[in-house]
C-alpha positions as protocol buffer text, in pm:
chain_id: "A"
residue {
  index: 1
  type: UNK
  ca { x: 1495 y: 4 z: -1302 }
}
residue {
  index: 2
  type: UNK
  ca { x: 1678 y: -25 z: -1006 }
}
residue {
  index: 3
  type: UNK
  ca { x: 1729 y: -276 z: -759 }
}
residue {
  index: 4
  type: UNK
  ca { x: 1662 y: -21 z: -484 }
}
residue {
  index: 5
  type: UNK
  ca { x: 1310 y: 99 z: -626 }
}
residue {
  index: 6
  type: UNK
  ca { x: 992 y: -82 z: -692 }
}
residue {
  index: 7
  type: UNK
  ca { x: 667 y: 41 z: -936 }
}
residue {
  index: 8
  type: UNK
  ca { x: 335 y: -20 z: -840 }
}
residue {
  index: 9
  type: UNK
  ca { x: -7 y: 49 z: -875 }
}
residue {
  index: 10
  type: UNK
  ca { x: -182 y: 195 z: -520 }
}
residue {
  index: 11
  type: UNK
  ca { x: -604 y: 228 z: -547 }
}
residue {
  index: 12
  type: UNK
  ca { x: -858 y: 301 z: -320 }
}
residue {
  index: 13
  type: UNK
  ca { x: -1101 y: 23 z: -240 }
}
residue {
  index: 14
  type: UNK
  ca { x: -1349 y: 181 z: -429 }
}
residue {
  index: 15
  type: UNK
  ca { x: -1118 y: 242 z: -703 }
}
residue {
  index: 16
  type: UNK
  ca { x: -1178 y: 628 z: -713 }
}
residue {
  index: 17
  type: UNK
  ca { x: -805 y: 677 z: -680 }
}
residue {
  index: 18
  type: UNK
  ca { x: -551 y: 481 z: -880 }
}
residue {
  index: 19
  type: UNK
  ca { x: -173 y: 593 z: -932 }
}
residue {
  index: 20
  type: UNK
  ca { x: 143 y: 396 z: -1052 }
}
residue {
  index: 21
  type: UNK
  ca { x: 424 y: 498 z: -782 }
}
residue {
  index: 22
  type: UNK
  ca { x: 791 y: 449 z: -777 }
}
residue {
  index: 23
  type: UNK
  ca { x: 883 y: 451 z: -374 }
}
residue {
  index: 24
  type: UNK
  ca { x: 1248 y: 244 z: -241 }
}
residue {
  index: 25
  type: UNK
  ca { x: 1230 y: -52 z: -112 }
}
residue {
  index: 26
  type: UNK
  ca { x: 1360 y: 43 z: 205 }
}
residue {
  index: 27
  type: UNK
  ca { x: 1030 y: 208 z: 246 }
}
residue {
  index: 28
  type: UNK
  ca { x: 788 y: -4 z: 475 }
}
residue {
  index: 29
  type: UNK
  ca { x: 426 y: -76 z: 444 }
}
residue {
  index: 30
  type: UNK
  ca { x: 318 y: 116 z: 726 }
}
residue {
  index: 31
  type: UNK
  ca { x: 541 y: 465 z: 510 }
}
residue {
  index: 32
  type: UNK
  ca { x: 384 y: 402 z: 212 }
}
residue {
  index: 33
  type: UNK
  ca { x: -22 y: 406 z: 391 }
}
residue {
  index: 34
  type: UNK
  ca { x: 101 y: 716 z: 556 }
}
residue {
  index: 35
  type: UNK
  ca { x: 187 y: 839 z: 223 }
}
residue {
  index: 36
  type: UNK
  ca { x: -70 y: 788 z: 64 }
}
residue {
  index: 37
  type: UNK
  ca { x: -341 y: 928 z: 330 }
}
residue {
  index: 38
  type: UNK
  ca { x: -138 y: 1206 z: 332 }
}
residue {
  index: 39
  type: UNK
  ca { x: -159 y: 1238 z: -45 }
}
residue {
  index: 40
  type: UNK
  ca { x: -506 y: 1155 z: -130 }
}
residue {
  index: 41
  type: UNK
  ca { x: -617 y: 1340 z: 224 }
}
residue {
  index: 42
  type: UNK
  ca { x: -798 y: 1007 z: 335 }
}
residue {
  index: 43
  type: UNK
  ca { x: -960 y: 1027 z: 644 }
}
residue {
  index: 44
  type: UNK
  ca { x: -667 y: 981 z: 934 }
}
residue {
  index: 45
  type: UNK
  ca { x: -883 y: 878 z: 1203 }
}
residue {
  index: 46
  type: UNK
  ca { x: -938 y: 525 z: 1007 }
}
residue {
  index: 47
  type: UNK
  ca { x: -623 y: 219 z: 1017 }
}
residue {
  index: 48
  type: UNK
  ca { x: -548 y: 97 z: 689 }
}
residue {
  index: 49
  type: UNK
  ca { x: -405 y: -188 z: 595 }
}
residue {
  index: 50
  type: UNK
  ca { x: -201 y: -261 z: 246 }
}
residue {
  index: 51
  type: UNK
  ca { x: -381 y: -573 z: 35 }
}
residue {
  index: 52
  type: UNK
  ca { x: -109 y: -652 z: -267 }
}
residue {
  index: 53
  type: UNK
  ca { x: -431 y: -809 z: -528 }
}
residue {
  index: 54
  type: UNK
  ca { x: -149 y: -911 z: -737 }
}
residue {
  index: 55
  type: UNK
  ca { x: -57 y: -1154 z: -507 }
}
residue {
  index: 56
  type: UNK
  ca { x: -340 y: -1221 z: -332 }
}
residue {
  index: 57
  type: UNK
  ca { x: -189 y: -1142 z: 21 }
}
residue {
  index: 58
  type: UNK
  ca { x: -240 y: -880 z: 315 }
}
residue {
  index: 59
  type: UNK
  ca { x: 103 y: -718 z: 322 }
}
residue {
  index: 60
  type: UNK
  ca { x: 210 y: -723 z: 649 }
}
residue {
  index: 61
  type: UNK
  ca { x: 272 y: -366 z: 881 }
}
residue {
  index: 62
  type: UNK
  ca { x: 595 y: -256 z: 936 }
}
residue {
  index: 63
  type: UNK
  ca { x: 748 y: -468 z: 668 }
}
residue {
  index: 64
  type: UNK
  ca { x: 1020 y: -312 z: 382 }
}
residue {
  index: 65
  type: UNK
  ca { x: 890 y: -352 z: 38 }
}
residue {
  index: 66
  type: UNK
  ca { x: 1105 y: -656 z: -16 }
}
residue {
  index: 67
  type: UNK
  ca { x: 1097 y: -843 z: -362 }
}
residue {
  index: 68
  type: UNK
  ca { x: 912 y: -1157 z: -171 }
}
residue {
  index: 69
  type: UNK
  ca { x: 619 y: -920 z: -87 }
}
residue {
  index: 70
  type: UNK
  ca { x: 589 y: -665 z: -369 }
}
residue {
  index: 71
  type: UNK
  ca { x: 693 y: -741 z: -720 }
}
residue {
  index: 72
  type: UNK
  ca { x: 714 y: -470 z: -1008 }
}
residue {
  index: 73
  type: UNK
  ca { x: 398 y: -298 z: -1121 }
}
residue {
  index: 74
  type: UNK
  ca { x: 161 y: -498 z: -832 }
}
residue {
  index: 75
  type: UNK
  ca { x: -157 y: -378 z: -761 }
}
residue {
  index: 76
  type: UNK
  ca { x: -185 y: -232 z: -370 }
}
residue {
  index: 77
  type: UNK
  ca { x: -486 y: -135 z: -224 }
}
residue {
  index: 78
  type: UNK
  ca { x: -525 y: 48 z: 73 }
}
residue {
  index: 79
  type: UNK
  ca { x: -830 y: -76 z: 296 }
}
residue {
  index: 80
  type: UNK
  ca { x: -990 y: 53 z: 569 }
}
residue {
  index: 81
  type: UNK
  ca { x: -956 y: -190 z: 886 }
}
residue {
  index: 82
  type: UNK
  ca { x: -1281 y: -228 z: 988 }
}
residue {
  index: 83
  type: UNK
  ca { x: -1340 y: -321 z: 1380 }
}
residue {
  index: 84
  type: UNK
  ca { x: -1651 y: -458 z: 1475 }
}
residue {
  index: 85
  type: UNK
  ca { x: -1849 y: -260 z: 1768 }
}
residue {
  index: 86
  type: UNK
  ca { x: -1899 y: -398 z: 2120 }
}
């Protein structure tokens, strides 16, 4: 495996959708929710937010997907940001 690539393992909250992905590391957090609401046609009008389980740690927006914040074959899920109402 490369330096330059990292596999993990993206679900769904709910855990209806589960894949094993190998994306760059150049790629940021923010690229790879866009990816995968593109992929899995998950409701756009929604912000996500990437939770690495693995780790136990909100991965933060914007961010590459350096060695400090994913590791090889850690579990992301994508989450729905949920804003409370006025």
């Amino acid at each position: 495996m490369s330096d330059e690539n990292v596999t993990v393992v993206i679900q769904t909250v709910d855990h209806v959708r589960k894949a094993e992905v190998t994306v760059p590391r150049s790629m940021t957090t923010t690229e790879l929710i866009d990816e995968t609401i593109k992929n899995w046609k998950l409701p756009d009008d929604v912000t996500y937010r990437l939770h690495n389980v693995t780790k136990g740690k909100e991965l933060p927006p914007n961010e590459k997907l350096s060695a400090d914040l994913v590791s090889e074959k850690d579990l992301l899920e994508i989450q729905p940001l949920l804003e409370a109402g006025n």
